[in-house]
DOMARRO-910357 format. One record per residue: residue in three letters; x negated, y, z of N, C-alpha, C in turn. Coordinates in steps of 0.1 Angstrom, whole numbers, padded with zeros to 4 digits, always signed. Example, Ala and Ser with C-alpha at 12.3 -4.5 7.8 and 13.67 -1.06 7.14 Angstrom:
REM DOMARRO-910357
ALA-0132-0057+0078-0123-0045+0078-0132-0033+0078
SER-0128-0022+0071-0137-0011+0071-0129+0000+0079
//
This chain:
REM DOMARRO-910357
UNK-0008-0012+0000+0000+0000+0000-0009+0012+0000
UNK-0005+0020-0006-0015+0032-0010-0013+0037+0002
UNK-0026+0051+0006-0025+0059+0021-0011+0066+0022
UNK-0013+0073+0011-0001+0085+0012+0013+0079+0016
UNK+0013+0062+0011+0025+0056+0012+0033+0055+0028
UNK+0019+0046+0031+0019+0043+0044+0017+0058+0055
UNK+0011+0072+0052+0013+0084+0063+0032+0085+0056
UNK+0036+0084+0046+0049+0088+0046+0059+0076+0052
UNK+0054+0065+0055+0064+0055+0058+0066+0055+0072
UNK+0054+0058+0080+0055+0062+0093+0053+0077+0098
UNK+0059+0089+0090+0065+0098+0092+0082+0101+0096
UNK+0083+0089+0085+0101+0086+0081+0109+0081+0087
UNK+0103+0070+0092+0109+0062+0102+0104+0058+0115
UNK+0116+0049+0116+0111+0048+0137+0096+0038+0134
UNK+0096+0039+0149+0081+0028+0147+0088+0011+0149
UNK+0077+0006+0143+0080-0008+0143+0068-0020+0147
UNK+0070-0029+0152+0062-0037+0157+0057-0050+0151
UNK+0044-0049+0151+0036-0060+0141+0028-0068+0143
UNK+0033-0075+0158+0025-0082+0165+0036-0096+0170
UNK+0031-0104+0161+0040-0116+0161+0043-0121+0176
UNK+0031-0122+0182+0029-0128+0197+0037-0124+0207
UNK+0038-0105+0207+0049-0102+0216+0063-0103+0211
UNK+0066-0109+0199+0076-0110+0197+0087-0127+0198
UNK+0077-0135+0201+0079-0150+0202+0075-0148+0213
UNK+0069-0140+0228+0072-0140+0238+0084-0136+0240
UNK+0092-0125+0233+0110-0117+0238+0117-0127+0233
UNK+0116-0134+0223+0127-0144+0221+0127-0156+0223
UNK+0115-0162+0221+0118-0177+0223+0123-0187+0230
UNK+0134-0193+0224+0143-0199+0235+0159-0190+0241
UNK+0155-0180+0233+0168-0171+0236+0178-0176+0227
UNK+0190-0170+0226+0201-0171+0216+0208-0158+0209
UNK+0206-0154+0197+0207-0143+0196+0216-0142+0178
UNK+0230-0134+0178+0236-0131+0171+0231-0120+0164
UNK+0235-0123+0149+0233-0112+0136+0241-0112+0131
UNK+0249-0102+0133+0262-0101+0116+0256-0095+0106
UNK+0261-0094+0099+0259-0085+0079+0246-0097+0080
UNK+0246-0111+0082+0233-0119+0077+0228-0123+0068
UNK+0242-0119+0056+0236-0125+0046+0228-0120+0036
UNK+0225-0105+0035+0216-0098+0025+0206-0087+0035
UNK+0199-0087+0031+0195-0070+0031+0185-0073+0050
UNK+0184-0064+0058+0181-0064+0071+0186-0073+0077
UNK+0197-0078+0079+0202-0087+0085+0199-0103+0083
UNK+0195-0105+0071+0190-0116+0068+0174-0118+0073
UNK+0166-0103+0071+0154-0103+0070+0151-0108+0087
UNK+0159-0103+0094+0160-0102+0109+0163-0112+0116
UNK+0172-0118+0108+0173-0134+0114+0166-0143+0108
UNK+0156-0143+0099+0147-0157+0095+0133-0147+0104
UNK+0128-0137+0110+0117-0135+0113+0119-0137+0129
UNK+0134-0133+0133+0136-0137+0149+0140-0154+0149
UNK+0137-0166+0140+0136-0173+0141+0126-0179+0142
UNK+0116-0176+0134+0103-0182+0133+0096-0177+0142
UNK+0102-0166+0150+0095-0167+0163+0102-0174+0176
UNK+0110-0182+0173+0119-0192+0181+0127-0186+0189
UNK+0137-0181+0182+0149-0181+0187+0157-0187+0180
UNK+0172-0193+0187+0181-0199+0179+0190-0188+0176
UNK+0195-0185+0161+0194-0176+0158+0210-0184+0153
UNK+0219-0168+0156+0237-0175+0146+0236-0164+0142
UNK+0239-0166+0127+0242-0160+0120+0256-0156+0111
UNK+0263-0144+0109+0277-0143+0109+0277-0129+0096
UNK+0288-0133+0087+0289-0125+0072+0297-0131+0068
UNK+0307-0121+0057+0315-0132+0050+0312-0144+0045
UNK+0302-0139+0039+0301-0152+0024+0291-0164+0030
UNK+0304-0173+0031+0295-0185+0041+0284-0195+0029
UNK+0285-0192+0017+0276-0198+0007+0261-0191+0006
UNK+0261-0178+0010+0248-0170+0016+0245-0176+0029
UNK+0252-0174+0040+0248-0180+0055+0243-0198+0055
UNK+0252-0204+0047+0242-0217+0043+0233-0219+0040
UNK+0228-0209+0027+0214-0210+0023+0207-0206+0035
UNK+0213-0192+0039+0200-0191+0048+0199-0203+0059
UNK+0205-0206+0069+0206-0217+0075+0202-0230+0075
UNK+0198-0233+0058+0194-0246+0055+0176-0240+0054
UNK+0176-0228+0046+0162-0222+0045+0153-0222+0054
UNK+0156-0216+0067+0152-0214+0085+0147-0228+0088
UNK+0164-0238+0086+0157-0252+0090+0148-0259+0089
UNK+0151-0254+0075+0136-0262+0066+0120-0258+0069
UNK+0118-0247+0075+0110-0236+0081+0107-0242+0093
UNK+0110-0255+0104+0113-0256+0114+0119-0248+0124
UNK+0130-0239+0121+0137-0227+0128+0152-0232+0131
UNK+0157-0229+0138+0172-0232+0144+0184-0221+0142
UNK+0192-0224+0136+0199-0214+0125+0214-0220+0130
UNK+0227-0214+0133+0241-0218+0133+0248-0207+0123
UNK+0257-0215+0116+0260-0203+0104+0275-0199+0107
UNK+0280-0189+0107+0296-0182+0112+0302-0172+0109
UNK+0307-0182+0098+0309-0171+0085+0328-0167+0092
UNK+0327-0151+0088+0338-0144+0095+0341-0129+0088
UNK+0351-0127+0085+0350-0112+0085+0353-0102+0099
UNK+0348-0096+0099+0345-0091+0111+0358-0078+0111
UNK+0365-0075+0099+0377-0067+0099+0388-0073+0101
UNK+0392-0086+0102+0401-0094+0109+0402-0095+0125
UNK+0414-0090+0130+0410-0090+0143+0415-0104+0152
UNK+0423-0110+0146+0421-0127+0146+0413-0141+0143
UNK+0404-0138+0133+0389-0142+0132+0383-0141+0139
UNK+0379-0125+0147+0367-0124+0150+0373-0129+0168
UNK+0382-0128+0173+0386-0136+0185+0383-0152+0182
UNK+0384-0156+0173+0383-0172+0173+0369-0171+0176
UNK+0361-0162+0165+0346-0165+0163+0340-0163+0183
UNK+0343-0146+0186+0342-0150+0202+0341-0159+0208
UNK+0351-0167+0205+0355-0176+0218+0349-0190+0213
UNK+0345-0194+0199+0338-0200+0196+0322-0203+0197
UNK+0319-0190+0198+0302-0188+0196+0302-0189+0215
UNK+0308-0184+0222+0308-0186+0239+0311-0197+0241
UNK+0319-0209+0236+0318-0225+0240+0311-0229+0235
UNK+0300-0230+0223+0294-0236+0218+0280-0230+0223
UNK+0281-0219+0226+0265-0212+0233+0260-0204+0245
UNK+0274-0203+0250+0272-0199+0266+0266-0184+0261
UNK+0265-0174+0273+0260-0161+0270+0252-0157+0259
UNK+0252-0150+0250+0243-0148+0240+0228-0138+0249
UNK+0220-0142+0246+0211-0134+0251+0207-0118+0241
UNK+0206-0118+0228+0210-0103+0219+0219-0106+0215
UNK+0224-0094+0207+0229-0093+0195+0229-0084+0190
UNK+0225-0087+0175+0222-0078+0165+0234-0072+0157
UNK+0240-0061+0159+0252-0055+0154+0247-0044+0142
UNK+0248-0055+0132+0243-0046+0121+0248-0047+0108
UNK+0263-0055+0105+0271-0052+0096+0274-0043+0095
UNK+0278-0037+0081+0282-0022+0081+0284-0020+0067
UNK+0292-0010+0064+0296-0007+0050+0295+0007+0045
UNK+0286+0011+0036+0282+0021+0033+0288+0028+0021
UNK+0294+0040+0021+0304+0046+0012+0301+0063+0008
UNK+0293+0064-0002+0292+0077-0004+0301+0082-0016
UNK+0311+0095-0014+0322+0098-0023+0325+0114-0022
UNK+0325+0122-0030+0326+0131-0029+0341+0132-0024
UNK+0348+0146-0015+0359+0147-0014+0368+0149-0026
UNK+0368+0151-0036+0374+0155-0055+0383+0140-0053
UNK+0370+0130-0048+0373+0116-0060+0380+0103-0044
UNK+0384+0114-0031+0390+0108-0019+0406+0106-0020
UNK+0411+0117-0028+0424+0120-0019+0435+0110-0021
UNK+0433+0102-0032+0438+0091-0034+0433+0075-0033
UNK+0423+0080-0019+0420+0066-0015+0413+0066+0000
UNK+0427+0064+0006+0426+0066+0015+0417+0048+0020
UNK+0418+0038+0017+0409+0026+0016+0394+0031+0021
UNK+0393+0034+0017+0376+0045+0019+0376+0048+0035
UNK+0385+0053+0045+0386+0054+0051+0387+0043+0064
UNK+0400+0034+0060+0400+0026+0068+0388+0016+0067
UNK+0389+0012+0056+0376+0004+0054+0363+0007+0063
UNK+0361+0019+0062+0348+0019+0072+0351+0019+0080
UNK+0359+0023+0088+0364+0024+0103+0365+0007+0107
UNK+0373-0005+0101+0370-0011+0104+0357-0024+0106
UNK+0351-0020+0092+0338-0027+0097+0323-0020+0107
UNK+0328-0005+0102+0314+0001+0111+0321+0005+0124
UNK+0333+0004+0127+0337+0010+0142+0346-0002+0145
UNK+0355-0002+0143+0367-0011+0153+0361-0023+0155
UNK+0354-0037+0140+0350-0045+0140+0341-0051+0148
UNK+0330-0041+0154+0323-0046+0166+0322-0043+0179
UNK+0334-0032+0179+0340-0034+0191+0346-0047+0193
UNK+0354-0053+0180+0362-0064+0186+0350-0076+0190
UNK+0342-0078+0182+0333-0085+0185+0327-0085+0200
UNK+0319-0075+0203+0312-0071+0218+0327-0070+0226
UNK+0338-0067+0228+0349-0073+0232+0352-0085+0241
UNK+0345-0090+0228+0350-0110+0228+0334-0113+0237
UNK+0325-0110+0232+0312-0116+0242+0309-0114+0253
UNK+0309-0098+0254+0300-0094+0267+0304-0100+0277
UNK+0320-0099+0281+0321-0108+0296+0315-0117+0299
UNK+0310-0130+0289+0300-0141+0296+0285-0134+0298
UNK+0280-0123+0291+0272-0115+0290+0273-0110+0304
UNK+0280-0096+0311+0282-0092+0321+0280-0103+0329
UNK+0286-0113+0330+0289-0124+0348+0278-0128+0346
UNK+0265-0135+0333+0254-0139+0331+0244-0130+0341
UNK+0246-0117+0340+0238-0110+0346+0227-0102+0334
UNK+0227-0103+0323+0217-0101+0315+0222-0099+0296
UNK+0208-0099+0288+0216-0094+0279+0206-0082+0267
UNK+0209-0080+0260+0203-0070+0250+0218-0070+0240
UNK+0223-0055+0236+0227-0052+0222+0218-0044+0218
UNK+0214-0050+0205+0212-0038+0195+0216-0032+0183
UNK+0219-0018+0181+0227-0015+0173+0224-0004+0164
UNK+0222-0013+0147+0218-0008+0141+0227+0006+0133
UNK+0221+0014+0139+0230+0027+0135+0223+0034+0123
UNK+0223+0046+0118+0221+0053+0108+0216+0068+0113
UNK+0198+0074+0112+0197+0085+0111+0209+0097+0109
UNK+0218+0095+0102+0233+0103+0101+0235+0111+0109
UNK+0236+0102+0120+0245+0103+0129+0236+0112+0142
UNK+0224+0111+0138+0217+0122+0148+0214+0136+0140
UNK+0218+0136+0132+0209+0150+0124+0226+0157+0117
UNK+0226+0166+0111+0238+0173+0106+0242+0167+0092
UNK+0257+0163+0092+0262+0153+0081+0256+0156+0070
UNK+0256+0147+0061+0255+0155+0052+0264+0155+0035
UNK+0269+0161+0027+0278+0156+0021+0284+0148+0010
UNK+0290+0141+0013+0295+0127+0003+0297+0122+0016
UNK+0292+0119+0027+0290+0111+0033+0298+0105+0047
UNK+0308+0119+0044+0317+0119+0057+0325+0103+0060
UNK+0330+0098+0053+0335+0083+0057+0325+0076+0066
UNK+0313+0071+0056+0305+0064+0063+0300+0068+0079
UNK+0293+0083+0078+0293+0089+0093+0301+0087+0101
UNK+0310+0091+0100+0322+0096+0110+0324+0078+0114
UNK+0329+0069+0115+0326+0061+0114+0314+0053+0123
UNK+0305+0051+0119+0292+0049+0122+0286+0061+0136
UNK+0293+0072+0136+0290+0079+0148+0304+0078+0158
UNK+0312+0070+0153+0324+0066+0167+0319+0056+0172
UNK+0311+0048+0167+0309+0032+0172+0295+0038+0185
UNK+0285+0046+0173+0275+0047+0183+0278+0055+0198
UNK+0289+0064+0194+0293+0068+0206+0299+0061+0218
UNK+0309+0053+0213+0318+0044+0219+0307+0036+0229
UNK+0290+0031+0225+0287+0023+0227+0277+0032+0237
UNK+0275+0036+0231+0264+0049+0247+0274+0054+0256
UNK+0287+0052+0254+0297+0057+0264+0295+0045+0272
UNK+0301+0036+0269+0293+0021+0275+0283+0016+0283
UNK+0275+0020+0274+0259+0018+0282+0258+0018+0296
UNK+0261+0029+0303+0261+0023+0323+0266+0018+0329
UNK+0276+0015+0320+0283+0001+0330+0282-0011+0322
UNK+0275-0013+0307+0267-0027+0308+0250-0028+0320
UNK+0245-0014+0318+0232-0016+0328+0232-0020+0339
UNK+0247-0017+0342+0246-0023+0359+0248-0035+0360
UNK+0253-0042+0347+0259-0057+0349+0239-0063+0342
UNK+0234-0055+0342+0220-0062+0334+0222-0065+0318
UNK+0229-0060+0313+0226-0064+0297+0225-0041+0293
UNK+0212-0045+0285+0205-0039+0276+0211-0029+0264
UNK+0212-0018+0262+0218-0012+0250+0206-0004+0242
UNK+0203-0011+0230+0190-0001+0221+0200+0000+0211
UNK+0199+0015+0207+0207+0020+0195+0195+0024+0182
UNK+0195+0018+0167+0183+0020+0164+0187+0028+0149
UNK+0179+0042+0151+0184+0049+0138+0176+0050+0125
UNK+0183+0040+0118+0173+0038+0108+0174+0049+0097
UNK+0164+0048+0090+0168+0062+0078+0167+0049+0068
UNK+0158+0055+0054+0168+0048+0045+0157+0036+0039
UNK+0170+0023+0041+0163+0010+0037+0170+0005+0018
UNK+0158+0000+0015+0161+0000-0002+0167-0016+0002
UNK+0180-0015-0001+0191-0027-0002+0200-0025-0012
UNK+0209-0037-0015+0220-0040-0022+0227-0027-0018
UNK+0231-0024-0006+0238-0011+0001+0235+0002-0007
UNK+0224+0002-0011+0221+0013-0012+0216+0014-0028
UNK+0215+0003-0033+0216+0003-0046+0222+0011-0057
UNK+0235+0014-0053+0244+0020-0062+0242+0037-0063
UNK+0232+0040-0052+0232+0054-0054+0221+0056-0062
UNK+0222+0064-0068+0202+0066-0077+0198+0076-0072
UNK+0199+0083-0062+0190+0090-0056+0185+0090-0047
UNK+0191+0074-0041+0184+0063-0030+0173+0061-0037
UNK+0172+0061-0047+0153+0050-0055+0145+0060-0053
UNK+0149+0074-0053+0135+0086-0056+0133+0087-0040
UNK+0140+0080-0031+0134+0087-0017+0125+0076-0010
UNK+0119+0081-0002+0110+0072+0007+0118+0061+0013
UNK+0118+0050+0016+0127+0038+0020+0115+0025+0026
UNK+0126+0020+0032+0113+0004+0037+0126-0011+0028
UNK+0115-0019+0030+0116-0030+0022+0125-0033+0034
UNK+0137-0050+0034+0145-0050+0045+0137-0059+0057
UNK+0125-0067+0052+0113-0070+0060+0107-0062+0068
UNK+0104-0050+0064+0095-0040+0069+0108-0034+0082
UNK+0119-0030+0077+0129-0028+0085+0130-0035+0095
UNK+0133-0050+0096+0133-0057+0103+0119-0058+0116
UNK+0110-0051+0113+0101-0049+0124+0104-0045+0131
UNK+0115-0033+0128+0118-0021+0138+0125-0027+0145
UNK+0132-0038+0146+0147-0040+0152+0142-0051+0161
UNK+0126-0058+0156+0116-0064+0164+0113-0056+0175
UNK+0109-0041+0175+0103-0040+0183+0114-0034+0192
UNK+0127-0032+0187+0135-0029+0196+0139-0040+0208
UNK+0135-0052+0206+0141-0067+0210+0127-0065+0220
UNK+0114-0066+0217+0101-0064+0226+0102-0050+0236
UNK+0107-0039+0234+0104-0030+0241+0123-0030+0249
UNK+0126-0032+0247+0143-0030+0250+0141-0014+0253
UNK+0141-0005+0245+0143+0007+0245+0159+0016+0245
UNK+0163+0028+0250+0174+0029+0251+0181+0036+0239
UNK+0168+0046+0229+0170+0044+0212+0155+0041+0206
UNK+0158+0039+0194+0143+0041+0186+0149+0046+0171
UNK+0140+0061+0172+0146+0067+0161+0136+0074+0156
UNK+0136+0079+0142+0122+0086+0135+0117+0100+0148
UNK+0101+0102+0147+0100+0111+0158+0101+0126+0153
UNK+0108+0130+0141+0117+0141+0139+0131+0143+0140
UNK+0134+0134+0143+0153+0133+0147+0155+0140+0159
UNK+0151+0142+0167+0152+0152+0183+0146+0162+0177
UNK+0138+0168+0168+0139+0185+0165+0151+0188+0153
UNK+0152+0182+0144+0163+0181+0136+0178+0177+0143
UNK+0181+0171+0150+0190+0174+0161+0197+0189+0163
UNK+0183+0194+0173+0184+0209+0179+0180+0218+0168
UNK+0175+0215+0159+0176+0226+0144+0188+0226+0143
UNK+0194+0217+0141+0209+0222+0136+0215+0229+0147
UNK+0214+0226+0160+0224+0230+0169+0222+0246+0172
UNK+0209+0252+0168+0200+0264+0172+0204+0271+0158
UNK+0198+0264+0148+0203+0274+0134+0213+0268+0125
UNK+0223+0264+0130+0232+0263+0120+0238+0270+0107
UNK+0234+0280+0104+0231+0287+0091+0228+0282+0081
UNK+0209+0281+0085+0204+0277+0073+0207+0262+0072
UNK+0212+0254+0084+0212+0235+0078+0226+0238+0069
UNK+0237+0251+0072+0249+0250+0067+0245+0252+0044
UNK+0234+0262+0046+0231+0266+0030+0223+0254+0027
UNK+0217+0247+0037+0212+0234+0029+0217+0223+0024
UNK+0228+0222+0031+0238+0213+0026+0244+0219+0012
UNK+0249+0228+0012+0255+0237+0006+0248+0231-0011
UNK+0234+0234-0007+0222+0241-0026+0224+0218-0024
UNK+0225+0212-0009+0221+0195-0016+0233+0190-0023
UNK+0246+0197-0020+0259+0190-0027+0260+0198-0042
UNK+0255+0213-0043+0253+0212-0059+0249+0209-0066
UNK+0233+0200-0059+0223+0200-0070+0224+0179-0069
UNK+0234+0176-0067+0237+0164-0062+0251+0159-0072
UNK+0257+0142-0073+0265+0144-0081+0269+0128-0075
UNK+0281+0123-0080+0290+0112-0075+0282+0105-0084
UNK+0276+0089-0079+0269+0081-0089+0283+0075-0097
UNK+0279+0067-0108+0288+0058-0115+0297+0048-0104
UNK+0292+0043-0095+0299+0033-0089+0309+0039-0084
UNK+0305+0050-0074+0314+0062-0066+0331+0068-0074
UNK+0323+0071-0085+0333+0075-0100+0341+0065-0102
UNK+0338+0054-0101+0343+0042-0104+0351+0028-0098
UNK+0348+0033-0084+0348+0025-0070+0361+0016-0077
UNK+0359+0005-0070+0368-0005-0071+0380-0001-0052
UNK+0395-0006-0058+0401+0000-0049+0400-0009-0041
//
């Protein structure tokens, strides 16, 4: 990787952890849940928190993805359960609860990192309102229902890690196209830091981890995703490593707390920045085209 690559890769994002050792000391032998497993980070996340021994379940629609991975891990010498669910059903994901708790007793993590990513100008919303609910229930209500259904054997266990992969977004000032996916993605994070002291008293763990931007399927459809700096969903997957090794209470790029209070201090000029980025910006083909 060229220098410039690597000073800009670790400008951009949070830090991430590259030391296998401490990381098969945090998990091994633990039991630890990943939703969205089947592509992108979530996949990357659960065959690296496997091979450092943990028994790893894995959960996404498409149970023909979760099998490969599952048979792939095995094959790997790694221990893999596959639990395939949509996580916007709120009858599913109670079975899946109450399933994954009789078949595995307290989950020791879990990786809450399904999520659906929707950029749309307001022109091309007003007639779809789908856009809406949609995110709401996979990036907000969905894992509520999930963390819902677990933590109690979590809480009485005494112990515990969530981690929850959120979106730089949601720390810095919106920005536009993007209001669905945000708004959304910043109820969940909130809901879940609202949370946070009364999981800490019961001993389970809340790391919230703000990633900026990972080059995936997700993020494919936009082309202005490819000209920006981004990590592979391996490289990503470090970060969420080292959130599991350090149990920290966020891990986020170390300019998001002055870009935070830039906005809060000069909201002016972040208001004309947005302003010159939605003109000089445009709805990609898929957006134009979105399937309803």
């Amino acid at each position: 990787m060229p220098l410039k690559t690597k000073v800009l890769d670790r400008v951009v994002n949070p830090p991430r952890a590259t030391d296998p050792d401490r990381l098969r000391e945090a998990v091994t032998g633990k039991t630890v849940l990943v939703t969205g497993a089947s592509y992108g980070l979530g996949e990357a996340t659960a065959r690296k928190l496997a091979a450092a021994g943990a028994t790893v379940l894995v959960a996404a629609r498409t149970a023909e993805r979760l099998e490969g991975l599952t048979a792939s891990i095995t094959a790997g010498g790694g221990t893999a359960h596959a639990y395939p669910v949509d996580l916007t059903n709120a009858a599913a994901t109670t079975v899946l609860t109450d399933r994954i708790t009789a078949e595995h007793g307290p989950l020791d993590i879990v990786v809450n990192n399904a999520g659906k990513s929707i950029r749309r100008s307001l022109d091309l919303q007003y007639d779809r309102p789908q856009d809406f609910q949609r995110s709401i229930d996979i990036n907000y209500l969905g894992p509520i229902r999930l963390l819902l259904g677990l933590l109690p054997a979590m809480r009485a266990a005494g112990g515990g890690q969530i981690v929850n992969i959120s979106t730089i977004g949601v720390r810095i000032a919106p920005g536009p196209r993007w209001g669905a996916y945000q708004a959304s993605k910043g109820a969940f994070d909130i809901w879940l830091r609202s949370v946070a002291p009364e999981l800490h008293a019961d001993g389970v763990a809340v790391s919230s981890v703000y990633m900026a931007l990972i080059h995936t399927r997700m993020s494919a459809p936009t082309p202005i995703m490819h000209k920006l700096p981004g990590l592979s969903p391996d490289a990503a997957a470090d970060i969420v490593a080292r959130a599991i090794i350090e149990r920290p209470r966020t891990l986020q790029p170390w300019w998001a707390w002055p870009a935070h209070v830039g906005s809060a201090l000069a909201p002016g000029p972040i208001d004309r920045g947005m302003r010159l980025m939605h003109r000089h910006s445009a709805d990609s083909h898929s957006a134009q085209g979105g399937a309803r």
